[in-house]
C-alpha positions in Angstrom: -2.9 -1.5 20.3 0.7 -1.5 18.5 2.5 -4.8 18.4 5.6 -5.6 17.5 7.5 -2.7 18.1 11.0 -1.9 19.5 12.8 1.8 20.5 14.3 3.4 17.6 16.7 5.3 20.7 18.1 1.6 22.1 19.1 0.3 18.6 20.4 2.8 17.0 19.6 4.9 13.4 20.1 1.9 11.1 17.4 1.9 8.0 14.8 -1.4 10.1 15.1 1.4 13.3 14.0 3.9 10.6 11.3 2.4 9.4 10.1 0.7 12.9 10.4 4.7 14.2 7.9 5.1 11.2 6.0 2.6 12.4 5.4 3.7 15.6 4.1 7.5 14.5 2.0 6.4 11.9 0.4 3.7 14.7 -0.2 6.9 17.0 -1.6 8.9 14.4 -3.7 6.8 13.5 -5.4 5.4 17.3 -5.4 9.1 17.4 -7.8 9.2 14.2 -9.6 6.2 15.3 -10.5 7.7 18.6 -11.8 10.6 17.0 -14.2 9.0 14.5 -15.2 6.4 17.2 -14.3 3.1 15.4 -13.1 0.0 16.5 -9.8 -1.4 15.5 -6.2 -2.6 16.1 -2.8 -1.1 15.1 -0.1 -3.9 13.1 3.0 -2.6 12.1 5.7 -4.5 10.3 8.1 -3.4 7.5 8.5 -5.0 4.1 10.3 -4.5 1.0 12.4 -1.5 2.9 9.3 0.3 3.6 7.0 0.2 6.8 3.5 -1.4 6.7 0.6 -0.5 9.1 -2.9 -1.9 9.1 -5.9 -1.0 10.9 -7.8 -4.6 11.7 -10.9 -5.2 13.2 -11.9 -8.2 15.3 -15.6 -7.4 15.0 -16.1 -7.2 11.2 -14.6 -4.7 9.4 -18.3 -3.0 8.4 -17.1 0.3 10.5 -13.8 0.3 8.8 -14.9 0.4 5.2 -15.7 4.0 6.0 -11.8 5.0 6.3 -11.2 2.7 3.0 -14.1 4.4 1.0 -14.8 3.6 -2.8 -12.1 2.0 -4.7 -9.9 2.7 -2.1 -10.1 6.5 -2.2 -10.3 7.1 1.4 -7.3 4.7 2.2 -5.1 6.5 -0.2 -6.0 10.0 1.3 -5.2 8.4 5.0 -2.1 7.2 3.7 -0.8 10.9 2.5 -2.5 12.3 5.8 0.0 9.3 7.8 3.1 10.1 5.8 2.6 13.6 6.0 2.2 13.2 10.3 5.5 10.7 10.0 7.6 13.5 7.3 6.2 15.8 10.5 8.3 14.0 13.0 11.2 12.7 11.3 12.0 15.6 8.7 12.4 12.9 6.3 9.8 11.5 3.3 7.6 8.5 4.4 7.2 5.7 1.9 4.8 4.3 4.7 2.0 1.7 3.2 -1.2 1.7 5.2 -4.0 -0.8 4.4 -7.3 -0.9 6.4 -9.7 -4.0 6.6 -7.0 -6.0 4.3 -7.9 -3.8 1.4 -4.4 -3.5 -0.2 -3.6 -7.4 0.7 -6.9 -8.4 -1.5 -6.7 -5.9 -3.9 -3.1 -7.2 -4.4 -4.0 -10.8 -5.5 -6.7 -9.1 -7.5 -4.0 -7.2 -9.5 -1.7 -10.1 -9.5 -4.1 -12.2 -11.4 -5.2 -9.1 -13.7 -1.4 -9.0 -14.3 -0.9 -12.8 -14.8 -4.0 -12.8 -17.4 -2.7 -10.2 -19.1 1.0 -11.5 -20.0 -0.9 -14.8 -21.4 -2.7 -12.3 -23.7 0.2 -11.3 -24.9 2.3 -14.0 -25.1 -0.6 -15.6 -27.2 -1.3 -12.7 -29.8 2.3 -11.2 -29.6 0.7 -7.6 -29.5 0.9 -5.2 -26.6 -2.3 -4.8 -23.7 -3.1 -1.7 -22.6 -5.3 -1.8 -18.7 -6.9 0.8 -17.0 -5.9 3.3 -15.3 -4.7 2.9 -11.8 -3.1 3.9 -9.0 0.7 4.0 -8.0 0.5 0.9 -6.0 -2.0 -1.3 -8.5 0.7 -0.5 -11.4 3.4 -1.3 -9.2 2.0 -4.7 -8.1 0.7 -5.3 -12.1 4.6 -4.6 -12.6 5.6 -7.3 -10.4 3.0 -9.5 -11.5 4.0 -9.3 -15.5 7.7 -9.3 -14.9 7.2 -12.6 -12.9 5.4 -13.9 -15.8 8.8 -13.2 -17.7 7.7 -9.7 -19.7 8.0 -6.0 -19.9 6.0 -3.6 -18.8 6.0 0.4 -19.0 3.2 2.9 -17.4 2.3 5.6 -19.8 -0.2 8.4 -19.3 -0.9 10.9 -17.0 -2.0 10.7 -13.1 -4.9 10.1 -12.4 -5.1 8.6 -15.8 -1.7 6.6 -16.2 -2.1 3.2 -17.2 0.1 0.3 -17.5 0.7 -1.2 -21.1 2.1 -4.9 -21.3 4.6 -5.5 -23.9 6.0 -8.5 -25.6 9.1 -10.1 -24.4 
């Protein structure tokens, strides 16, 4: 089920068209992909921070799901190139599409925003830099956010899948 959605054709090519045209392939790419695995779930599609965002939800419990998350997210993140690969497909053009699946992303995002917080008071009280763990593109990016909201500076350093970010003083 897709909700939300409007023609990209009747509005025109601005960028919100763009992404809602995004959207909609990623949405039937993925019924397509829950159809074929047999699990249960609903389509949402939005767009934030200039990119669109498509979850897989589950009214039942999101047991089934967990299979297309996997371990640490592994299985989401493959989905997500698999998705933006279908959209790139379609449009001709590079997908900065975000997919999260049983509100994975949206959890592990307050997780990583208080990982970030805790991390700018370590530095702010011993002055010296914090390395973290290694993580992926969007856990740095939302550690970024979360330690320049905390008013510091932060650089990721290292090699993927290795590349960490380090928290600096101001």
């Amino acid at each position: 089920m897709t909700e939300g959605t409007t023609s990209a054709a009747a509005e025109g090519g601005d960028t919100l068209t763009r992404l809602e045209q995004e959207g909609e392939i990623a949405a039937d790419y993925l019924e397509g992909l829950l159809d074929i695995t047999d699990l249960d779930g609903d389509i949402d599609m939005d767009v934030e921070a200039d990119r669109a965002a498509v979850s897989i939800i589950s009214d039942a419990g999101s047991r089934d799901l967990q299979k297309l998350v996997g371990r640490d997210g592994e299985v989401l993140e493959a989905l997500q190139e698999l998705t933006r690969l279908a959209v790139h497909r379609e449009t001709g053009d590079r997908s900065r599409l975000m997919l999260d699946i049983a509100g994975f992303r949206a959890k592990r995002r307050e997780e990583l925003s208080v990982l970030g917080a805790k991390a700018a008071d370590e530095v702010k009280s011993t002055g010296e830099p914090v390395n973290l763990e290694p993580m992926t593109p969007f856990e740095r990016k939302v550690v970024h956010d979360a330690i320049a909201a905390a008013g510091l500076r932060s650089e990721s350093e290292g090699e993927e899948p290795e590349r960490f970010v380090v928290v600096l003083p101001a």
